[in-house]
N, C-alpha and C positions, 0 to 999 in steps of 0.2 A: 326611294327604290334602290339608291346605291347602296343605300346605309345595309338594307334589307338583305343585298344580295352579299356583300361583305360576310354579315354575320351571318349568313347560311351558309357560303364556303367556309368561314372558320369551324361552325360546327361539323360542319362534312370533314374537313380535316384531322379535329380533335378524334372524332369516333371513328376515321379509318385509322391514324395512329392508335387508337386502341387496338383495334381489330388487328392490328399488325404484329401488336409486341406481343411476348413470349410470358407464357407463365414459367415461374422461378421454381426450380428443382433443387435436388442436394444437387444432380451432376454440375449443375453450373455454378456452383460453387468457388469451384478454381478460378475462377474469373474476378472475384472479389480480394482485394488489400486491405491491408492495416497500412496505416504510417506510425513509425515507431523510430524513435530517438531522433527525436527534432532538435538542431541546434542554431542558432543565431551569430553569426561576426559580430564581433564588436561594434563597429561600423553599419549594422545591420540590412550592408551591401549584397550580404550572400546568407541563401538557408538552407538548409542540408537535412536531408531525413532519407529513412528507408520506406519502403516499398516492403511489406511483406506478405505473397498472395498467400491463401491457402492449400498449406501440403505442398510448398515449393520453394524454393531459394529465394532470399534478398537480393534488393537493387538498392543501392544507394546511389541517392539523389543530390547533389550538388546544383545548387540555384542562385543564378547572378538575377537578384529581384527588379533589380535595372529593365533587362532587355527577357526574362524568363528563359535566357538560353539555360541548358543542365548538359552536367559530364552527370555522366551515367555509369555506378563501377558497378558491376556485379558480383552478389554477395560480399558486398563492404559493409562495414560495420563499426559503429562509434566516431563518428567523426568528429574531428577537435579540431575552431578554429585558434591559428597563432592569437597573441591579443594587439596586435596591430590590424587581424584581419585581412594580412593576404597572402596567408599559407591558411591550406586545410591538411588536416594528418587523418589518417583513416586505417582499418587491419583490412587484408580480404583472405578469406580461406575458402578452400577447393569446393565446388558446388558438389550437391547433392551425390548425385550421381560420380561421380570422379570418387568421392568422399568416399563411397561404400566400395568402390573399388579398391583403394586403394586401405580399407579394415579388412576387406576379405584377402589380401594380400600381406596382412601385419606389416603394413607400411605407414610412418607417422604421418598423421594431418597437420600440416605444418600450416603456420599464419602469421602473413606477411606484413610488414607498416611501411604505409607510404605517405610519403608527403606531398604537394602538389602548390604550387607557386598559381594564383588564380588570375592574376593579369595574363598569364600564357599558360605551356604545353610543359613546360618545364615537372619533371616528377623523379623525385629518388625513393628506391624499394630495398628496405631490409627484409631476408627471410626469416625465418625461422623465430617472431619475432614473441617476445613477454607483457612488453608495456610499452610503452611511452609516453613523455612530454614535453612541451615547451617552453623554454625561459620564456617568464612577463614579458621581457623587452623586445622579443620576436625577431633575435636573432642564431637561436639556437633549438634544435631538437634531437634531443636524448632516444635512443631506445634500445634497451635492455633484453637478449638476447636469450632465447630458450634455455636454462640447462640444457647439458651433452648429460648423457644418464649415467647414472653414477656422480656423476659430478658437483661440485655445490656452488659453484659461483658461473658465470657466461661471459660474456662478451659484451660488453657496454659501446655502444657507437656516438659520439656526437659530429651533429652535424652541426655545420657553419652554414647559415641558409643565405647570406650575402656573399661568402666566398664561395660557395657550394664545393666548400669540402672536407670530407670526415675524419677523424680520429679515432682509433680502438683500442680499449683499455680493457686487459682482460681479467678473470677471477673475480666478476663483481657481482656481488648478490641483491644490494640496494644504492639504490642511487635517489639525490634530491638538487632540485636546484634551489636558492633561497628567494624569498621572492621578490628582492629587489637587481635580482638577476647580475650580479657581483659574484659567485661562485657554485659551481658542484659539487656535493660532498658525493662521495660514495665509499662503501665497505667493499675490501678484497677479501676472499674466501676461497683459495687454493686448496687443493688437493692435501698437501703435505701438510700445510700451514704456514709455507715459508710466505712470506711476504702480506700475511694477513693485518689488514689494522685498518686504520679512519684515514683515508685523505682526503685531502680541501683543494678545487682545481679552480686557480684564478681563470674566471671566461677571458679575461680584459688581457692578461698577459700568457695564458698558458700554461702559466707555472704552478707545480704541483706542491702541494706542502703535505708530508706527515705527520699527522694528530697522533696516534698513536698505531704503535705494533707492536702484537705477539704470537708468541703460538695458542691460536684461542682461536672461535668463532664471534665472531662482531653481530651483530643482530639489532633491531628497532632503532634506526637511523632517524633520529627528528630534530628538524630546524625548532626555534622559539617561534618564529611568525607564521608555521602554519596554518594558523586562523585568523591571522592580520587582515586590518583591514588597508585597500589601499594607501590611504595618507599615513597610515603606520610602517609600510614597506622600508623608509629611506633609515627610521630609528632602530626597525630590528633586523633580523637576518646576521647576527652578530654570535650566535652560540646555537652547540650543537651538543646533542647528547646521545649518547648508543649502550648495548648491553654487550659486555665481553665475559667470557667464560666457554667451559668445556664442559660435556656430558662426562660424568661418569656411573660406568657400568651397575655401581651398586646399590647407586641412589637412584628414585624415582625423579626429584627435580634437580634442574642445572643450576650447580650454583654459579650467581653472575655476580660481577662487578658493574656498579652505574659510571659512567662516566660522562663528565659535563666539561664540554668547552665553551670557555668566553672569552670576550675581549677578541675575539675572531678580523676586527678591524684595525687591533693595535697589537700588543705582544702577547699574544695566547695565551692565558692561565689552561689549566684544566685542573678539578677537583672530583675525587674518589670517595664512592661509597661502597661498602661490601659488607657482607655477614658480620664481619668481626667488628663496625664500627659502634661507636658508643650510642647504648639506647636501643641496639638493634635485637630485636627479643630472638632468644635461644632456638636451635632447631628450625631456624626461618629461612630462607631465602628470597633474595629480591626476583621476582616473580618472569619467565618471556612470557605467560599465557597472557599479560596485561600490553597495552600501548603505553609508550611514553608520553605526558606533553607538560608545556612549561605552563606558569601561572599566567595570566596577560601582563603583570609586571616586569617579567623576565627575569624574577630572582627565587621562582624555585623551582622543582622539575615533579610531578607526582607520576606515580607508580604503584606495581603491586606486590605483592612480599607474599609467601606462601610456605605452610609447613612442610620441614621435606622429611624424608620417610626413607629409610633402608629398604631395600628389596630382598624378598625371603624366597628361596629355589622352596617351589614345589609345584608338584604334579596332578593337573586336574585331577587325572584318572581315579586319586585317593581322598577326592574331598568330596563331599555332599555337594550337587546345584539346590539350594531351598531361601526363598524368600519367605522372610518371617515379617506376617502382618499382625502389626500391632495395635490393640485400640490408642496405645501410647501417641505411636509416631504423629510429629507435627505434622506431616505429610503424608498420605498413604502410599505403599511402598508403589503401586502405577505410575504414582510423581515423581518417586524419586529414581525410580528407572528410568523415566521419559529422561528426565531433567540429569541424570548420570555425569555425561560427558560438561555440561555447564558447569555441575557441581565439585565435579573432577579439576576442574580449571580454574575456580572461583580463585579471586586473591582479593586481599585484602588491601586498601585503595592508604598508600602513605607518601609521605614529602619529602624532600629534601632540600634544604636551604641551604645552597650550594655555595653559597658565596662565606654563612658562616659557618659551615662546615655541619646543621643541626638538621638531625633524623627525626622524624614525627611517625608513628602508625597512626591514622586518624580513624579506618573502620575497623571494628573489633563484631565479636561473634553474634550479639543481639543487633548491633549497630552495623549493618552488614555493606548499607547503601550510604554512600555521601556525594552528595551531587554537585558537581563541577559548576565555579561563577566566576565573576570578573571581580568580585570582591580580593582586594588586598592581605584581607586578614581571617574573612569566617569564611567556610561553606555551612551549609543543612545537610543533617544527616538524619537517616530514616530508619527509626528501628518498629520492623513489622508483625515479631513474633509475638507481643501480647495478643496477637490479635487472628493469628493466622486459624481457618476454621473449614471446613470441607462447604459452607453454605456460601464464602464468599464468590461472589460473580458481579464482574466488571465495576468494581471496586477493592482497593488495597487498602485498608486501613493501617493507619503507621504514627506514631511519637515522633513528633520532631524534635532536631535536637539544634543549637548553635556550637559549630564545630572550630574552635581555634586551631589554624595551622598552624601558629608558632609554638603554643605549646602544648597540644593535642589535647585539650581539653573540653570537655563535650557540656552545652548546660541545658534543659528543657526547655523549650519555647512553646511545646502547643503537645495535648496528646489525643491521639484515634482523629487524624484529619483522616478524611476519606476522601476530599476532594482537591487535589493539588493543583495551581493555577502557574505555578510559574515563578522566577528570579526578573526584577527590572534585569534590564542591559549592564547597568554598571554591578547587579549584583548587591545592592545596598537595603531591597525590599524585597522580601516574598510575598506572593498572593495566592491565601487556599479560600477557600470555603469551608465556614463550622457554622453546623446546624443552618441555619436559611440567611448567616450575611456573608458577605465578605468581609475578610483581615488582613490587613498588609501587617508582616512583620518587618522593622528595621533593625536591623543587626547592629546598624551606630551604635543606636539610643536604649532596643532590647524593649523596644513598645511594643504593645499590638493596638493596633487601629480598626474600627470599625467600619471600611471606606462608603459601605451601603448606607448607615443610618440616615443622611439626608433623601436618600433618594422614597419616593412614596409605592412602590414595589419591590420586589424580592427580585434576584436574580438567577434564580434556581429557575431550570427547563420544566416547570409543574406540571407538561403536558409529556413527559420524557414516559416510555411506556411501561415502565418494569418497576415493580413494589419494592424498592431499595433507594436510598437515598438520593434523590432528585441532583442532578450535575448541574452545575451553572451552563451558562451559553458560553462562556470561554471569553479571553481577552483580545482587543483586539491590536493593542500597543499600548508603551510608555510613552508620556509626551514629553519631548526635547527638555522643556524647563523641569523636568524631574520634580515636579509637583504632582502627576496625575497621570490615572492609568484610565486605560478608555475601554472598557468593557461592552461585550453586547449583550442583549435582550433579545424578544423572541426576533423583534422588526428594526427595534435602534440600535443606537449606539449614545453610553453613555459617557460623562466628562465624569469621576468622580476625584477630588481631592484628597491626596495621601495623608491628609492631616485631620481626614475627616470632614471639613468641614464646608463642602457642597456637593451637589449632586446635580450634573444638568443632561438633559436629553438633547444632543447634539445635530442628531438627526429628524430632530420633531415629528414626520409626515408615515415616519414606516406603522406603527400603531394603526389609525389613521386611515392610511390607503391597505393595509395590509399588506405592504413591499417589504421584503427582508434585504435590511442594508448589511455589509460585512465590508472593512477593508481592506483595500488591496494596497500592496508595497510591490510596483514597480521594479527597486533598487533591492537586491537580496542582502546587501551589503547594509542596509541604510536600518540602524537599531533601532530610533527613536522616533515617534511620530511630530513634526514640525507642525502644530496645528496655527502658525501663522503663514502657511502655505497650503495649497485647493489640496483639498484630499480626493483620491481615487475612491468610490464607493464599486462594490458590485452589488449587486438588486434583483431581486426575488418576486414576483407577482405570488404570494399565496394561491390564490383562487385562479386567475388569469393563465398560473405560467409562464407569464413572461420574462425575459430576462434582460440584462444589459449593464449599465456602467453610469456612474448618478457624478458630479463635482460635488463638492461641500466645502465651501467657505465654513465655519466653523462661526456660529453667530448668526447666519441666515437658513436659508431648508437648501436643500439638496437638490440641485438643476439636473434632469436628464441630459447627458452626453447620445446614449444611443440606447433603447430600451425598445423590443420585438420580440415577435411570436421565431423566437430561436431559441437554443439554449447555448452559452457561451463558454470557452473553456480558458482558463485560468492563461492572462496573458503574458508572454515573455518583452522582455525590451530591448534594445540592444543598447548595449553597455554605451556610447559613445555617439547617439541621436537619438531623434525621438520618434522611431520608429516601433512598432508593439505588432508582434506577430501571434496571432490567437486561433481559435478554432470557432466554429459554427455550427450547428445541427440543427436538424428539425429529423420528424422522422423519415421523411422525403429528402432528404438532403443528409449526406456522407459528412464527416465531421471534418472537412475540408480546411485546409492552413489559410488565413485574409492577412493581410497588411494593414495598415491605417499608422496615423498619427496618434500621440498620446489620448486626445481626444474624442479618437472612433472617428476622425474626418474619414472620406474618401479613403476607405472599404475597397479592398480589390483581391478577388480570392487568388491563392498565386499555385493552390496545385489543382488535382483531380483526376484521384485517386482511382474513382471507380466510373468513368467516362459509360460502360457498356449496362450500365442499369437504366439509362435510356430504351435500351431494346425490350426492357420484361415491364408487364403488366405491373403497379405499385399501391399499394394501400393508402391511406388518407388519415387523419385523427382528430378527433373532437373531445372534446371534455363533456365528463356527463357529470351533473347534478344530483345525487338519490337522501334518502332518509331511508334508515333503518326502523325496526321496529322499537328500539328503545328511545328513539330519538334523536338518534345520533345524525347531524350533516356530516355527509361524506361525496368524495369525487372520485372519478375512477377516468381513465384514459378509455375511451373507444381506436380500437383502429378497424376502420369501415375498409372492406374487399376493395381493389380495383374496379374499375367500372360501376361502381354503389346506385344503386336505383331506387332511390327515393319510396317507403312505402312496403319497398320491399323486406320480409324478415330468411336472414340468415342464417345457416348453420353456426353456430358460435361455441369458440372456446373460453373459458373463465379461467383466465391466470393469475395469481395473487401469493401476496407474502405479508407483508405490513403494510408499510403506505409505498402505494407501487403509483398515484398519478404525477408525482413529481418527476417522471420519464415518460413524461407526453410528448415530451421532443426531442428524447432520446432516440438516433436513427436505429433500427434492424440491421445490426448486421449479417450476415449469412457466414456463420464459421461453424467449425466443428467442435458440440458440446454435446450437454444434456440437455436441453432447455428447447421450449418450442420459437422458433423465428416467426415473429409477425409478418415480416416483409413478404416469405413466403408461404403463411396460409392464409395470407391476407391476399398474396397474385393468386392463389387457388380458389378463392371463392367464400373464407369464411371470416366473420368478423370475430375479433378479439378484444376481452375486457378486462383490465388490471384494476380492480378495486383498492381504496384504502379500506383497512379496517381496523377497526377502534376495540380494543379487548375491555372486560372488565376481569378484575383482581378474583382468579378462583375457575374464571369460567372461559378458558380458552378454547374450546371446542365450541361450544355453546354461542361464543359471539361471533365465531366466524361463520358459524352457519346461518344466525341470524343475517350480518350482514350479506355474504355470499345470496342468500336466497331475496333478499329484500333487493339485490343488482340486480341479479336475475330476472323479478317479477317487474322491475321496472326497466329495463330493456326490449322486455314483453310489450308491455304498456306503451312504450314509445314506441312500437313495430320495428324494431330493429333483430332483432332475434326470434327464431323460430323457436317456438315453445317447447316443439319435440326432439329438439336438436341442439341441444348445450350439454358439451361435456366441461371435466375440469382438467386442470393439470398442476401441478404445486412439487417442489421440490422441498427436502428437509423441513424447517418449518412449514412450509406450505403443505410440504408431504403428510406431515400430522394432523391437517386442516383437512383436507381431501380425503385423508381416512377416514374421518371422526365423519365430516358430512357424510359419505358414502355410506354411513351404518343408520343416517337420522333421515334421510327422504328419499326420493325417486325421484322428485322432479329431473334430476340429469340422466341423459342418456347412456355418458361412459364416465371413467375416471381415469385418469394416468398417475399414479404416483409415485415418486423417486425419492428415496433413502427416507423411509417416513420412518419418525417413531411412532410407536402404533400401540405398544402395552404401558401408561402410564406409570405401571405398579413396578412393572421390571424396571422399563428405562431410569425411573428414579435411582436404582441401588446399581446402576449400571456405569462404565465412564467412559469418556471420551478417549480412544485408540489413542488421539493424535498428542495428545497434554499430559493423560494419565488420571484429568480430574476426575472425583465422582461428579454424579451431576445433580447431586442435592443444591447445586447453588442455581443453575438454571430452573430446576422443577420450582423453586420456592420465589426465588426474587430474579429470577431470569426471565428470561425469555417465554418458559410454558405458566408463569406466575402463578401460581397456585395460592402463594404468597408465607412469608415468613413463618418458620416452625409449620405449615401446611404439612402435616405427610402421610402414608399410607395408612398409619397406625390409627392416627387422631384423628382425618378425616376421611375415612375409608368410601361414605358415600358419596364426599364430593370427589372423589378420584373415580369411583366406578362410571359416575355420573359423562365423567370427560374422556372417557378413555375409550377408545374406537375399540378393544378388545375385548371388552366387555356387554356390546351391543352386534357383535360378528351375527349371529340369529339373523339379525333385522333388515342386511343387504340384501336388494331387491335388484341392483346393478352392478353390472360387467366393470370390471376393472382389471387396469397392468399394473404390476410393483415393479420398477428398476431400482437393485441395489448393488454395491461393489460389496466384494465379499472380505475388500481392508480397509472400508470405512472407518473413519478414525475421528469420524462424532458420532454417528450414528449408527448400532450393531449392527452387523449384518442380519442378526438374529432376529432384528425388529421387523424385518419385512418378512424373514418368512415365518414367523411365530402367525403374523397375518395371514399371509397363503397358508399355513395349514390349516390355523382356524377355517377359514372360508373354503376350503376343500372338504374339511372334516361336515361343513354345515351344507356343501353342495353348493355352492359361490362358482358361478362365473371367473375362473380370475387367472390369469397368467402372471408367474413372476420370472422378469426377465434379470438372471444372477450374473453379473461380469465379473471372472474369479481374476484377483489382485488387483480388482481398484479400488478406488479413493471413496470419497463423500462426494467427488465428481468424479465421470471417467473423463479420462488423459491418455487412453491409447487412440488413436485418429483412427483404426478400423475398428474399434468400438464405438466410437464418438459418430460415423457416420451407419453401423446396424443401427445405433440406438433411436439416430432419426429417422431411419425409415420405417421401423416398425410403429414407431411412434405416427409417424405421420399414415400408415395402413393403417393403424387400431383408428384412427379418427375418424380416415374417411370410409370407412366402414360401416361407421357406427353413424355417424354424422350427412355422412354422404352417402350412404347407400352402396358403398362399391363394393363387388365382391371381397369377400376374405381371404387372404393367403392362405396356403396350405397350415403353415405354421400356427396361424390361429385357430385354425380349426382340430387340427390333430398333435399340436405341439410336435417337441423334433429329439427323441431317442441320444439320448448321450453319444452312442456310438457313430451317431449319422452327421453326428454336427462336421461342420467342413473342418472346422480348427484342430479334430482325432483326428480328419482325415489326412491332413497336409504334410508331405513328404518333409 
C-alpha cells in the first residue's frame, strides 16, 4: 500500500509539473545561451567560457573547478590562461547599449586587456588595447596598443607579473616573444622613420640589443620555433627574420629585403636577401602578401616573391567597364572576379638557405602549390591545371611532383591524384589514394608502395553519396616506430605497413557491432601514434546512436571506458593532469561542460547554461525504423510533443536533407535563424521527423519523394502522425526536395521551402553568387547527381523528369518560398521563377523575399519575422489556427513597416 501510494504521488507530481511549465515561444528566446570560447589552465584548475544569450551581450565565466566559485566579467572575451595557470588575460569592450551610443556619437569603441592573478583580487587593465600575450614561463604579459590614427606603430606595454610592474616601449607594430621565454623581439615603426628597425629585449636582464635600423618599414616579425614543439623550445628560439623595405609611389609591389638573424644566443650573424641576389628572377620581388616561416631544421626561411609591375595614371571615366568571357578561360570570368583579390596577392612559395647564402623559387606558374613538411630536403608540389574543368566538385585533381629545396628542382611522382591523404609527421611519406588503393610515397627512396594490398577490402567511402570518385575514410595517425600508418574504415581502424607488407584490423568489433571507432589525441602536440600505449577511441552506435569513448590495447578489442544514449563533443585535456573537459547532449539536455578523468571516471557537469528550460514544456526522441519502396533500410529521428500520449496521432512536420538521424541527440536550440526548432514545436504540440535519405544516381527528386512518402505512411502506420496534418519544411537542398514533392502528391497538407532550386534546366547554366562556380559540377557529380556528362542537352527527359518546374500544373498544395535576394548558392531567381510558375497556374503560394540576404538570413529582425510567419503558416495549416492578415491578403510594398520607418 506504501509502495502504491509513493508512485501515485509521483505521478500526481510528474503531471502537475507538466501542467505548470510554459510552452516555448520566439519571445522567450532571450532567455537561452550559447557557451563559446571554452578554455582550460594548464593545470586544469580553472575553466573559462562565455555566456552568449540571444540578441544580448557576453559574460565571461571564469571557473575555479575545485570549489565552482566564478568571477563573472561582462562582455569579456578570449580568455587566455598564463602556462603555469595562475594568471587569466582576457579583452572587455563597452556592452551593447553604451556601444551604440557611443557610434551614434563617432566616438571609438575602444577594448580593454586585463589580466587577473587567480589565487586573489589582484588585476591590471590596459585600454585601448590590439592583442596580447604571455611568455611560456608565466612571468610576463605583452599587450600591444591600438594605433593612434594616422599612426603606424603604438605603445607596447610589458608587464612583470611577479614584480607587478610595467614597461612601455613606444612605435611598435609587432611584437613576439620566443618560446622558451629568453627574449622579446619586436619592430619600431615611427612616424618619421627615425628609429625604425628589429630589437631583441633580454626578459632576464632588460637589456635591449639592435638587430637592425633604417629608414624603412620592418614588417613579418617570425621567431624559427613558432611551431615548436615543447621539448624543442630549449634548442630553438635562437633566429629571427622580418621584411624591411619602402612603398614606392610608382610601383604596384614593395620591394623588400629578407633578413634573417642567427646565432641570437652567441654573436649575431644576420644574412640579406633582396631582388638583386643571385638567382633571383627579373622583375620579381620578395613578396609582404606571403608569411615568413623557417624550415623545422632552422637552416632556411620560405617565402613568397611576386611580379611587380609599374603603375600607369589613368582615368576610369575613359576606359570601358567590360568582362570578356571566354570559352578559352581556365576559369570562368565569375571565378576570376570572386577569386580577384586572392589572385591579386598570390606569390609564388621560394627559400632561402640562409646560412649559405642560396635562393631557390620552388612554385612556378603550372606548379602553383607546394606544400609545407618537416622533410629536410623535398616538399610535394601540386600542379592542377591539366586538369582544371567547370564539372569539378569537391574534388581537385592535380600531378604531383617531388620538389628539391636545394636545388629547386621538381620531378613526377604520381599524376591526377584526386584524393590527397596527407605528409607522415616527419615528412618522409605521403599518403593519397589512386584509383581504389592507397600509396605511400617516400621521398628517400622515390617508391610508391601500395599500403592496402594486404588488407581483404578497399578503403574508399563506397557508400559516399555523390557519382564522383569515392574518398577514403581518412587517416587516423603515423605510428611512433615510423613503420605504419593507421587508417580508418567505415567502423575500424586499420594497422597497415609502409612497406607494404600487412594489413591488420586493430579494432576488430566495429564491423561487427556496427560501432564507428575514430582516434582521439588527447595531446595536440603529440605527432605520432605510440601504439605500445592504450589508445583513446571515440565510438559511434550506427543504428543505436550511441556514443562514448572505447580503450585499445592494440592486439586485444576495444573495452568501453563510458558509451550512452548522449552524444559527446570532442574533449580537451589540460596540459599538466589528467583531467578532460568535454561536452554532453541529448536533445533534452543543453550541451553542457562535465569533467572526469582521462578515463570518463566520475563525470561531474560543471556549468549550466540554460537552468530556465526547467520551466517550458519539452519534447522527447525516439529512433524510427522504416523501409522505402526500393528497399532501402532507413532511420529517421522522431521528436514526440511534450506530454505524448501514447496512441495518439499528431500534427507533424517532416524535416530532411540527407542523413539527418545521426542528430537524434543533438539538443534544439532556440536561436535566431531559418530553420524550424524542435524544442519549440515540439512544447507546441506537434511531432517532428528527420528522415535519412538514400538518392539513386539521375533520380534526385524522385528518391526523396519515394523515401519522404514511404516515412510518412509509416509514421501513419505507427499512429504517430495525423494523416491530414503533415506538412514539410526543407532548406537549399532540402528546398529542391520539397519543391519537386510538392509538384508529385497531396498527401501533405503545407509545404515551407527556403532557398530551393526549383528549375533544373536553369540552375545547371547558373552559378554560385558566393564562389563564381558554374554549377555543372554539382548538377552532374554533386550533390543534385544527375551524374557524369548528364545534361540538359543529352538527357533532356531525365531532367524534365526531376525538375519541380516542369510538373508546376500538378500542385494540389499551399506552400511558402523564403529566399534572400543575395543568395550566393542559390538564385534568388530560383524561387521566384517558382512563384510565378505557380501564380501563373493559380497555386496557393506566398513568397517570402528578404532583400540583401544570404543563402541564410543573418539580420536578427529578419531571422525572428521569418519564424513567426513560419511558425503561423503551420499552425494554420496543421493546427487549425486562424490565419493572419498577411496570409490572407499578403502586404502592399508601400505598407510594409520597414517603407514605413522613420
Amino acid at each position: 500500500m506504501r509502495i502504491f501510494t509513493l508512485i501515485c504521488l509521483f505521478v500526481f507530481s510528474y503531471l502537475n509539473l507538466q501542467a505548470q511549465q510554459k510552452t516555448l515561444q520566439l519571445e522567450d528566446y532571450p532567455k537561452w545561451s550559447r557557451i563559446i570560447s571554452p578554455e582550460v589552465s594548464p593545470t586544469g584548475d580553472w575553466f573559462a567560457y562565455s555566456l552568449r544569450p540571444n540578441g544580448s551581450d557576453d559574460t565571461l565565466h571564469i571557473m575555479s573547478v575545485a570549489d565552482r566559485s566564478i568571477i563573472r566579467v561582462p562582455n569579456g572575451s578570449r580568455p587566455a590562461f598564463s602556462k603555469k595557470g595562475n594568471y587569466v588575460a582576457y579583452f572587455t569592450r563597452p556592452l551593447e547599449e553604451e556601444a551604440e551610443k557611443l557610434k551614434k556619437a563617432k566616438k571609438p569603441i575602444e577594448q580593454k586587456a586585463h589580466v587577473r592573478k587567480l589565487s586573489g583580487d589582484t588585476e591590471y587593465s590596459i585600454a585601448n588595447a590590439a592583442s596580447m600575450a604571455f611568455s611560456n614561463d608565466g612571468k610576463f604579459w605583452a599587450v600591444l596598443k591600438k594605433k593612434p590614427e594616422g599612426a603606424k606603430g603604438a605603445d607596447l606595454i610589458l608587464y612583470d607579473l611577479q614584480k607587478e610592474q610595467a614597461m612601455s616601449i613606444g612605435n611598435v607594430s609587432e611584437f613576439a616573444f620566443n618560446q622558451k621565454s629568453s627574449h622579446l623581439a619586436y619592430l619600431v615603426d615611427a612616424e618619421d622613420q627615425i628609429g625604425n628597425g628589429v630589437y631583441l629585449l633580454s626578459l632576464s636582464s632588460k637589456s635591449t640589443d639592435l638587430l637592425d635600423a633604417s629608414k624603412a618599414s620592418y614588417q613579418s616579425l617570425t621567431w624559427d620555433d613558432q611551431n615548436a614543439k615543447k621539448e624543442e623550445y630549449e634548442e630553438k628560439g635562437n633566429q629571427l627574420a622580418v621584411l624591411r623595405g619602402n612603398k614606392v609611389d610608382t610601383l604596384w609591389q614593395q620591394p623588400n629585403d629578407l633578413l634573417v638573424f642567427y646565432n641570437l644566443d652567441m654573436e649575431t650573424k644576420m644574412a640579406t636577401l633582396d631582388s638583386k641576389s643571385s638567382g633571383f628572377p627579373a622583375d620579381f620581388v620578395i613578396s609582404d602578401k606571403e608569411t615568413l616561416f623557417f624550415s623545422e631544421d632552422g637552416k632556411s626561411i620560405f617565402f613568397g616573391i611576386k611580379e611587380q609591375e609599374e603603375k600607369i595614371k589613368m582615368s576610369k571615366d575613359t576606359i570601358a567597364n567590360v568582362d570578356v568571357w571566354h570559352w578559352k578561360d581556365p576559369y570562368i570570368q565569375s571565378v576570376q572576379i570572386v577569386r580577384a583579390n586572392r589572385n591579386k596577392n598570390f606569390t609564388y612559395q621560394s627559400v632561402y638557405h640562409f646560412q649559405n647564402d642560396v635562393f631557390k623559387q620552388l612554385a612556378d606558374e603550372e606548379m602553383r602549390t607546394v606544400l609545407d613538411s618537416k622533410h629536410p630536403k623535398y616538399r610535394l608540389g601540386r600542379d592542377e591545371t591539366p586538369y582544371i574543368s567547370d564539372v569539378n566538385w569537391g574534388v581537385s585533381p592535380a600531378d604531383f611532383y617531388r620538389v628539391d629545396i636545394t636545388s629547386g628542382d621538381k620531378k613526377l611522382i604520381e599524376k591526377e591524384v584526386k584524393r590527397p591523404l596527407g605528409f607522415s609527421p616527419d615528412g618522409r611519406y605521403y599518403l593519397y589514394q589512386k584509383d581504389t588503393a592507397l600509396m605511400v610515397y617516400d621521398f628517400d627512396t622515390e617508391e610508391i608502395t601500395d599500403v592496402s594490398s594486404k588488407a581483404p577490402l578497399v578503403f574508399m567511402d563506397l557508400e559516399h553519396p555523390y557519382p564522383h570518385e569515392k574518398p577514403p575514410y581518412g587517416v587516423a595517425g603515423w605510428t611512433k616506430d615510423g613503420k605504419h600508418v593507421i587508417v580508418n574504415h567505415k567502423y575500424d581502424l586499420w594497422h597497415l605497413a609502409l612497406d607494404g607488407s600487412s594489413a591488420e584490423n586493430i579494432t576488430k568489433i566495429g564491423d561487427a557491432e556496427e560501432i564507428r571507432f575514430r582516434l582521439v589525441q588527447l595531446d595536440p602536440n603529440q605527432e605520432w601514434v605510440d601504439t605500445d600505449q592504450a589508445l583513446l577511441l571515440s565510438a559511434y552506435g550506427e543504428w543505436t546512436k550511441k556514443e562514448g569513448f572505447y580503450e585499445l590495447e592494440v592486439g586485444k578489442s576495444p573495452k568501453p571506458l563510458v558509451y550512452e544514449d548522449w552524444s559527446y563533443g570532442n574533449p580537451m585535456k589540460a596540459e599538466e593532469s589528467d583531467r578532460v573537459f568535454f561536452t554532453k547532449q541529448t536533445f533534452e539536455n543543453f550541451p553542457d561542460y562535465y569533467v572526469a578523468n582521462t578515463v570518463f571516471k566520475s563525470q561531474q557537469r560543471i556549468t549550466d547554461a540554460n537552468p530556465q528550460q526547467a520551466e517550458y514544456a519539452w519534447g522527447t526522441r525516439k529512433l524510427i525504423d522504416f523501409t522505402d519502396s526500393r528497399g532501402n533500410k532507413l532511420q529517421g529521428t522522431l521528436t514526440l510533443p511534450a506530454g505524448y500520449e501514447e496512441g495518439k496521432a499528431y500534427p507533424t512536420i517532416m524535416y530532411f536533407y540527407e542523413k539527418m538521424s545521426n542528430r537524434h541527440h543533438q539538443y534544439s536550440m532556440p536561436v535566431y535563424d531559418d530553420r524550424p526548432h524542435f524544442s519549440t514545436y515540439a512544447s507546441n504540440g506537434y511531432l517532428i521527423f528527420m528522415p535519412d535519405i538514400v538518392f539513386d544516381e539521375g533520380r534526385p527528386g524522385t528518391s526523396s519523394l519515394d523515401v519522404i512518402t514511404s516515412a510518412a505512411k509509416e509514421l501513419i502506420k505507427l499512429g504517430y502522425a495525423d494523416a491530414d496534418r503533415i506538412g514539410l519544411q526543407g532548406h537549399s537542398w532540402g528546398g529542391y526536395q520539397t519543391s519537386f514533392i510538392l509538384t508529385q502528391t497531396d498527401m501533405f497538407r503545407c509545404i515551407v521551402t527556403g532557398a530551393p532550386p526549383t528549375n533544373l534546366e536553369s540552375f545547371y547554366n547558373n552559378i554560385y553568387g558566393s564562389s563564381g562556380t558554374v554549377h555543372h559540377g554539382i548538377m552532374e557529380i554533386g550533390q543534385v547527381r544527375m551524374g557524369r556528362d548528364v545534361t540538359p542537352w543529352t538527357h533532356r527527359e531525365d531532367y524534365q523528369r526531376e525538375n519541380p518546374m516542369h510538373h508546376v500544373p500538378n500542385i494540389k498544395t499551399p506552400f511558402m518560398i523564403l529566399h534572400g535576394t543575395d543568395d550566393g548558392a542559390v538564385d534568388w531567381s530560383q524561387g521566384l521563377e517558382l512563384f510565378n510558375a505557380a501564380r501563373r497556374n493559380g497555386k496557393e503560394v506566398i513568397f517570402l523575399s528578404y532583400p540583401k540576404e544570404g543563402h541564410h538570413l543573418a539580420n536578427e529582425a529578419n531571422q525572428k519575422d521569418f519564424q513567426r510567419r513560419m511558425k503561423a503558416y503551420f499552425d494554420h495549416y496543421l493546427l487549425d489556427k486562424p490565419a493572419p492578415k498577411w496570409m490572407i491578403e499578403g502586404v502592399p510594398h508601400l505598407e510594409k513597416q520597414y517603407e514605413r520607418a522613420d
